[in-house]
Phi, psi and omega in degrees: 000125156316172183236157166225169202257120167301143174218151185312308169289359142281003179274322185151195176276335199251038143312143186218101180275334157309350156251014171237053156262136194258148169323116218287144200244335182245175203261319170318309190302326208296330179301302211287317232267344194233004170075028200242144185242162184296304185316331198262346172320282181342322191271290213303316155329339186233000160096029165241158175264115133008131181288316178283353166280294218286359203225339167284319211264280180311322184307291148315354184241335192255351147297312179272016164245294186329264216311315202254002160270339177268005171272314186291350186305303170305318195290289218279328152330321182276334132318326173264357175255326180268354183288324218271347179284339210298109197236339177249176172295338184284335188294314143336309185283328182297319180315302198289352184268305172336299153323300197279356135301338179269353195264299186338281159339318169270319176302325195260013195266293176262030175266290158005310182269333176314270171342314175283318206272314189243024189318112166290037164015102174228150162263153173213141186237108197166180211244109185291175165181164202280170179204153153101181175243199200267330181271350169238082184280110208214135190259180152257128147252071187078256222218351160247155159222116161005120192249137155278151151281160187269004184258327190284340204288308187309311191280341174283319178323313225274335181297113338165102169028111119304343223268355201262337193238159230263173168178150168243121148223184223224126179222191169213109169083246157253031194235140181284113177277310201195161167219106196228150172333153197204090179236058195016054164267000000 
């Protein structure tokens, strides 16, 4: 008997080979596949940014102060409108949850400018998974999650259990700097 050469179309029709693609395994696949340059691991390594991470990072931090200065504009409009009819107690109280969401608001409005101002370089060591929907694409790292592009979000999906093999990566607040292979060393 011969050997013959596999073709794809003997596993069947419902094969799906995008789901048996394994996990990039070298810092070149992790570059190309999360948008990262070797120069810029190197800076993360050592707890610095890039002018283009650093410009990704005020970009996300200065989107969550616009949404969240327009939010608080609206909450206290709505306060200053609904305060002066407020004649029972639930209504009081709805004013008063209404503060303390616009004080909420603010807090995270200055941790946002903390982040734009002072960006920290921090890591996890560890075994990732995907998170999030397609429109709101999140990687996991241990106990945060990572924000993507949606084109990097497709391609982890599309992987065979990535969640197995170790990776470090470097983020600042929620955004994914850089990632690389982890064989604890």
């Amino acid at each position: 008997m011969g050997l013959r050469a596999f073709q794809l179309h003997d596993l069947g029709p419902t094969f799906d080979v995008g789901a048996h693609v394994q996990p990039p395994a070298t810092v070149e696949a992790l570059t190309r596949w999360f948008g990262f340059s070797l120069e810029e691991l190197a800076l993360n390594r050592v707890g610095r940014l890039s002018a283009r991470q650093r410009q990704n990072v005020r970009f996300q931090g200065l989107c969550i102060i616009v949404v969240g200065g327009v939010l608080v504009l609206l909450d206290m409009l709505l306060t200053v409108t609904v305060a002066p009819t407020a004649k029972t107690m639930a209504e009081n109280l709805a004013l008063d949850a209404l503060v303390l969401l616009n004080a909420v608001i603010v807090v995270i409005i200055g941790l946002a400018a903390v982040e734009i101002l002072l960006p920290r370089v921090h890591t996890f060591t560890g075994p990732l998974c995907l998170a999030g929907t397609p429109r709101s694409p999140r990687l996991r790292a241990g106990d945060r999650l990572l924000v993507i592009p949606y084109r990097r979000w497709q391609r982890w999906q599309r992987l065979n259990a990535p969640d197995r093999q170790l990776y470090r990566t470097y983020y600042v607040g929620r955004t994914l700097l850089s990632i690389e292979p982890w064989n604890g060393s």
